[in-house]
N, CA, C and O atoms as a CHARMM CRD file, in Angstrom:
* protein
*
  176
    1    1 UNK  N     40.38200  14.62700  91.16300 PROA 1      0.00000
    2    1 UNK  CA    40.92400  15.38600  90.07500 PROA 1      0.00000
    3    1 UNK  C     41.20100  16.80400  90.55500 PROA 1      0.00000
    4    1 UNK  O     40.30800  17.63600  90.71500 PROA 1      0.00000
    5    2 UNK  N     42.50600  17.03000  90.77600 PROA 2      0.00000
    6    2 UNK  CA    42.84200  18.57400  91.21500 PROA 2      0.00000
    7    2 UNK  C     43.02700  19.47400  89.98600 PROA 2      0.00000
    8    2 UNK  O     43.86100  19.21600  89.11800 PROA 2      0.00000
    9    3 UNK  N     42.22800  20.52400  89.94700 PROA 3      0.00000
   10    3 UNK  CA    42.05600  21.84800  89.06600 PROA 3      0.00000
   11    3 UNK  C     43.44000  22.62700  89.08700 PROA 3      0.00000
   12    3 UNK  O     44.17000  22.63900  90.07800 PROA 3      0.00000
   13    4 UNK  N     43.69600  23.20400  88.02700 PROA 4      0.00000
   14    4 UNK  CA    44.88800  24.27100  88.34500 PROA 4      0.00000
   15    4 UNK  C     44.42200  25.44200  88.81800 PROA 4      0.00000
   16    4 UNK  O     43.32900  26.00800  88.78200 PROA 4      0.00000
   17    5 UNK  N     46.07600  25.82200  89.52300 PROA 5      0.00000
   18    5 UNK  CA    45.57200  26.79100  90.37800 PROA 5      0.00000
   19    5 UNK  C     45.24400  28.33500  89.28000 PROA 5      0.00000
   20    5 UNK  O     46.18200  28.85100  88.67100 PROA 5      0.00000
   21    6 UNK  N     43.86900  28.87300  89.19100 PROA 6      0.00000
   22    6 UNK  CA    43.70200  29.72500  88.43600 PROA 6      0.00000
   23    6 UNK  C     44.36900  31.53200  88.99500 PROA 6      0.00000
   24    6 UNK  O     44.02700  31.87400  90.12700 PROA 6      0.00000
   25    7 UNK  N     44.91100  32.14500  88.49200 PROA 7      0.00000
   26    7 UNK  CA    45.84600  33.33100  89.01800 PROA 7      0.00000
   27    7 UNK  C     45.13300  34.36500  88.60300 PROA 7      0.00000
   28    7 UNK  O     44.65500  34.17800  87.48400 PROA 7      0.00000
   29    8 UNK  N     44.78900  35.75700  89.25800 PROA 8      0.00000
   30    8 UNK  CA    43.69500  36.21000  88.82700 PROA 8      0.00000
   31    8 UNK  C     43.99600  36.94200  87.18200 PROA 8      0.00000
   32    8 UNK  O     43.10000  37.32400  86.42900 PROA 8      0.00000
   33    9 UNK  N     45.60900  37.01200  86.86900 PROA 9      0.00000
   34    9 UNK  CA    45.89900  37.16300  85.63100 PROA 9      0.00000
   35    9 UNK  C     45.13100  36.47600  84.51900 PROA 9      0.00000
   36    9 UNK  O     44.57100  37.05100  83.58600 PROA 9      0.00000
   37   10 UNK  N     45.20600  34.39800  84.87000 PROA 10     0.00000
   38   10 UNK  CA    44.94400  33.83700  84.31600 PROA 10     0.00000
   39   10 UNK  C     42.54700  34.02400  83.99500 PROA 10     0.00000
   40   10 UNK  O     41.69000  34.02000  83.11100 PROA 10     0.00000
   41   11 UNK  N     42.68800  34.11700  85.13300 PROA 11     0.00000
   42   11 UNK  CA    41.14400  34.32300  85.10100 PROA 11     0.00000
   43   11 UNK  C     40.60600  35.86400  84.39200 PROA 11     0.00000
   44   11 UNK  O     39.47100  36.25300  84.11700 PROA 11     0.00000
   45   12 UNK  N     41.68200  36.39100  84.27100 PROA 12     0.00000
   46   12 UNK  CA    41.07700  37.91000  83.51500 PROA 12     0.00000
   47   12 UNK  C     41.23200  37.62000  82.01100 PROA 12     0.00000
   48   12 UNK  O     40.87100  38.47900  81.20800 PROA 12     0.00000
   49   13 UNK  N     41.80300  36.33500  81.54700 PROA 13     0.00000
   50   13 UNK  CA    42.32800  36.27900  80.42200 PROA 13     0.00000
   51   13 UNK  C     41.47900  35.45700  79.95400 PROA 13     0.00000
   52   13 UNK  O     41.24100  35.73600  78.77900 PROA 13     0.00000
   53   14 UNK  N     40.82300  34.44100  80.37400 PROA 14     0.00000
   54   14 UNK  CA    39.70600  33.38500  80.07200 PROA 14     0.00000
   55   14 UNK  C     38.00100  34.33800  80.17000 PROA 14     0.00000
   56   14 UNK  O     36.96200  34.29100  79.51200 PROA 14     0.00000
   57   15 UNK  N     38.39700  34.99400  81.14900 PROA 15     0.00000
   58   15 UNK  CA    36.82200  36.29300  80.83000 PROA 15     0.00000
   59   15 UNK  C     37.01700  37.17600  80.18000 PROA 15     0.00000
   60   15 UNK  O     36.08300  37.97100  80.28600 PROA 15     0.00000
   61   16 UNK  N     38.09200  37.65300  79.22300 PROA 16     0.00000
   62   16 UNK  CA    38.37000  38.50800  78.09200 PROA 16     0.00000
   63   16 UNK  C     37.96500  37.22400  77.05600 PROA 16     0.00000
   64   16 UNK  O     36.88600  37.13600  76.47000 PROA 16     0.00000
   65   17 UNK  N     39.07200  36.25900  76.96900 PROA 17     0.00000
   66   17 UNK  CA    38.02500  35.24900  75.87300 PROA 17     0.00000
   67   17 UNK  C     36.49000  35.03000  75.49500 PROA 17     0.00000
   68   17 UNK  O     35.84600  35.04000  74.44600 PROA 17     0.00000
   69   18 UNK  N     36.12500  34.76600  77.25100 PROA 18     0.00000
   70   18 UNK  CA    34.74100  33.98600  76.89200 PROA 18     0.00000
   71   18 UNK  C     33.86300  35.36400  76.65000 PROA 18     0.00000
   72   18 UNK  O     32.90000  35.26500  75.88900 PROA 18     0.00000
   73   19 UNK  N     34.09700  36.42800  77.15400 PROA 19     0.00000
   74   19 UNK  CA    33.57700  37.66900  76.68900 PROA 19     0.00000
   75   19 UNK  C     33.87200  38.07800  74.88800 PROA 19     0.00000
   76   19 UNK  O     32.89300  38.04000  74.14300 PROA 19     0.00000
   77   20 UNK  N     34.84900  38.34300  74.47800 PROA 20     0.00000
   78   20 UNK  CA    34.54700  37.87700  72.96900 PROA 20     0.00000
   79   20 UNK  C     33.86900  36.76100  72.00600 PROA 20     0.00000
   80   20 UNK  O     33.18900  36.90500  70.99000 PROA 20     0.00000
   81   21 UNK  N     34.16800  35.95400  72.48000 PROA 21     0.00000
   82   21 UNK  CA    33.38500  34.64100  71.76300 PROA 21     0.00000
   83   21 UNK  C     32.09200  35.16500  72.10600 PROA 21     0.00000
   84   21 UNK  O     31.28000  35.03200  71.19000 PROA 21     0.00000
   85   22 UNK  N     31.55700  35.83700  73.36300 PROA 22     0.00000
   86   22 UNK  CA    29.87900  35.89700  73.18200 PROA 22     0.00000
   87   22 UNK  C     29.66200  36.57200  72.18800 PROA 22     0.00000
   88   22 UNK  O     28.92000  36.25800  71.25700 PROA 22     0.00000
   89   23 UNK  N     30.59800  38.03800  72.35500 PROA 23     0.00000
   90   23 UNK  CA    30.27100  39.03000  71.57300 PROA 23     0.00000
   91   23 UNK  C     29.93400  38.33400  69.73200 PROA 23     0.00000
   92   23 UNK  O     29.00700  38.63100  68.98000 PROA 23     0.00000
   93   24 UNK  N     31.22900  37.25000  69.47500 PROA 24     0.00000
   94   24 UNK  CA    31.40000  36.90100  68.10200 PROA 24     0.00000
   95   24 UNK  C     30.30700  35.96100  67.99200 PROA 24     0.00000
   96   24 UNK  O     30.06900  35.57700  66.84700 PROA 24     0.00000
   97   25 UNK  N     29.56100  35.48700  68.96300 PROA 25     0.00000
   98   25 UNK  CA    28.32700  34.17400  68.81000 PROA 25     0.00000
   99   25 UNK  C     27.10600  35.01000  68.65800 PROA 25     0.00000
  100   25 UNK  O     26.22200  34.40400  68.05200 PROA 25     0.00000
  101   26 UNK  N     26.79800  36.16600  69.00700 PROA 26     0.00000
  102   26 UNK  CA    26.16400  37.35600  69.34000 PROA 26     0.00000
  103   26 UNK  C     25.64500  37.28300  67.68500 PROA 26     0.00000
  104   26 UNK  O     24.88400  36.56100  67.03900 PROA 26     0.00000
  105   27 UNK  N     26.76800  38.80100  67.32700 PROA 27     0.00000
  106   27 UNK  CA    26.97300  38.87100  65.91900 PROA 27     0.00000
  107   27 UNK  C     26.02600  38.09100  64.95800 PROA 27     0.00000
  108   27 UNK  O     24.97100  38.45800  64.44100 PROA 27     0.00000
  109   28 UNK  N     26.83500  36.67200  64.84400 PROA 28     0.00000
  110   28 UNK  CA    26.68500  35.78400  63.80500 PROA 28     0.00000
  111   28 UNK  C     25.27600  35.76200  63.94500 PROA 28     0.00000
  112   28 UNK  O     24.70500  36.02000  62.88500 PROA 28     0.00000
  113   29 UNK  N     24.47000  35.52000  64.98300 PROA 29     0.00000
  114   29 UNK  CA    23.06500  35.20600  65.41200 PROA 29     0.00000
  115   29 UNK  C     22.34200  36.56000  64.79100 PROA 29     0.00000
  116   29 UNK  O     21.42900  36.50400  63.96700 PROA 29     0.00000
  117   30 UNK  N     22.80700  37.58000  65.23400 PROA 30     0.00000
  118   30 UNK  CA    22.06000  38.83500  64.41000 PROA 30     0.00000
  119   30 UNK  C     22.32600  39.02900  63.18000 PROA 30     0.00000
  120   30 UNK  O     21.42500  39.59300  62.56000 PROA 30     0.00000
  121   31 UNK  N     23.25700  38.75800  62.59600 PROA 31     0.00000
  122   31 UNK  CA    23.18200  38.65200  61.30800 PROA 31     0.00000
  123   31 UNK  C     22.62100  37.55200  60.43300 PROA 31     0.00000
  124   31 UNK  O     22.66000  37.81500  59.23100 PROA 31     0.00000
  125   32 UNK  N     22.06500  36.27900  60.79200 PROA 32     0.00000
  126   32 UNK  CA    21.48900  35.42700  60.52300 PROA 32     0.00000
  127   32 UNK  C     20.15000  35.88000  60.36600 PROA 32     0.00000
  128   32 UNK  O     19.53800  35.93000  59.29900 PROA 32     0.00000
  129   33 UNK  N     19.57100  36.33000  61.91000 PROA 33     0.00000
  130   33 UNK  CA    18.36000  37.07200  62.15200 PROA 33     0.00000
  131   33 UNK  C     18.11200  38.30700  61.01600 PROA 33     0.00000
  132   33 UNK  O     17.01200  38.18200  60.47700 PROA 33     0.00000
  133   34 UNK  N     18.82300  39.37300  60.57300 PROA 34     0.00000
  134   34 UNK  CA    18.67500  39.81800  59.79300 PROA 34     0.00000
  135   34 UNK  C     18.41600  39.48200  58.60600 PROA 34     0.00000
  136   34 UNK  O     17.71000  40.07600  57.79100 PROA 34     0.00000
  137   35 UNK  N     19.03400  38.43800  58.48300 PROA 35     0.00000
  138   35 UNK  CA    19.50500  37.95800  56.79300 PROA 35     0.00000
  139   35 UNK  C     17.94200  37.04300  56.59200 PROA 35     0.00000
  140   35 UNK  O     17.69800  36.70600  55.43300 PROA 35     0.00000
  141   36 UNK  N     16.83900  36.61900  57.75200 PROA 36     0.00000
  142   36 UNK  CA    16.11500  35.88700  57.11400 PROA 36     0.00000
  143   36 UNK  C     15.00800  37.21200  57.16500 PROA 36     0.00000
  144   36 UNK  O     14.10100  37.44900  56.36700 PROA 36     0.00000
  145   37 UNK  N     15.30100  37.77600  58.05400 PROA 37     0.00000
  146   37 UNK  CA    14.45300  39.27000  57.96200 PROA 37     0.00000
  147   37 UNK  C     14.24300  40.02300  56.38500 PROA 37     0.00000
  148   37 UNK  O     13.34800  40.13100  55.54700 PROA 37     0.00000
  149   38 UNK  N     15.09500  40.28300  56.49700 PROA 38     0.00000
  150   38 UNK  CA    15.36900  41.02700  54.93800 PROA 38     0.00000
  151   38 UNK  C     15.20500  39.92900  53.62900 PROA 38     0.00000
  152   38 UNK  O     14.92600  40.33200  52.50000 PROA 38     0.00000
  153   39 UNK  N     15.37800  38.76900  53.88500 PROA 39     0.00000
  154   39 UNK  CA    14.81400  37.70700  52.70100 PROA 39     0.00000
  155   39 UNK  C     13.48800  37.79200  52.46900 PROA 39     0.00000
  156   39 UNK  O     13.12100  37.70700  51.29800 PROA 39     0.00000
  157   40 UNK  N     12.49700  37.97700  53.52400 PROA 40     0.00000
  158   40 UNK  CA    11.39400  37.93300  53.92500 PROA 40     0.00000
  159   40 UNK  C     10.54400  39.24900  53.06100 PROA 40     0.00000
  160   40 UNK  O      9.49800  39.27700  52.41300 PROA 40     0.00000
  161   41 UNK  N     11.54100  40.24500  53.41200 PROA 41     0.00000
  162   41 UNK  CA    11.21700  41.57900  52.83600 PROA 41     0.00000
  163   41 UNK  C     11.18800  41.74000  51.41300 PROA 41     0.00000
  164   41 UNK  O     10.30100  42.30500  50.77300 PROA 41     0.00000
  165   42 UNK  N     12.31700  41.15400  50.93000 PROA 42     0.00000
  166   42 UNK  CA    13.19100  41.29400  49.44200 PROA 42     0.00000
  167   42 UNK  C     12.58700  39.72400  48.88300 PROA 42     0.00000
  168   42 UNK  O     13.30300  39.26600  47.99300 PROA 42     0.00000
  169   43 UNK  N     11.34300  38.80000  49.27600 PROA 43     0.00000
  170   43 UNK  CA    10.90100  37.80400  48.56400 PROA 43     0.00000
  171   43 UNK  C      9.78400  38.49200  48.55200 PROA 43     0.00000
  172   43 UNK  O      9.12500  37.72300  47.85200 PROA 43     0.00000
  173   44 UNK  N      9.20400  39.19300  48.74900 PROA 44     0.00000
  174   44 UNK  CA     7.94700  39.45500  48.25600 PROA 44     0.00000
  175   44 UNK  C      7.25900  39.94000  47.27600 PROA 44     0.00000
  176   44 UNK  O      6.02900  39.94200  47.32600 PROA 44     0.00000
C-alpha cells in the first residue's frame, strides 16, 4: 500500500488541523470538568 506523497505544505496543513482539534477536544474536557466542579459546589 503506497502512501501519498505528503508536501511539506500539505503536512503544515494536517498539523494546523490536528493542532486545533486538540485545542477544541481540550476545551470541551475543561468545560465538562468545570461543569461537574461547580455542580458539586452549587448542590450543596
Amino acid at each position: 500500500m503506497n502512501s501519498p506523497a505528503h508536501t511539506p505544505d500539505t503536512q503544515a496543513l494536517q498539523r494546523r488541523r490536528a493542532h486545533r482539534t486538540a485545542w477544541k477536544v481540550g476545551l470541551v474536557a475543561l468545560a465538562v470538568y468545570a461543569g461537574f466542579i461547580l455542580s458539586g459546589v452549587i448542590g450543596r
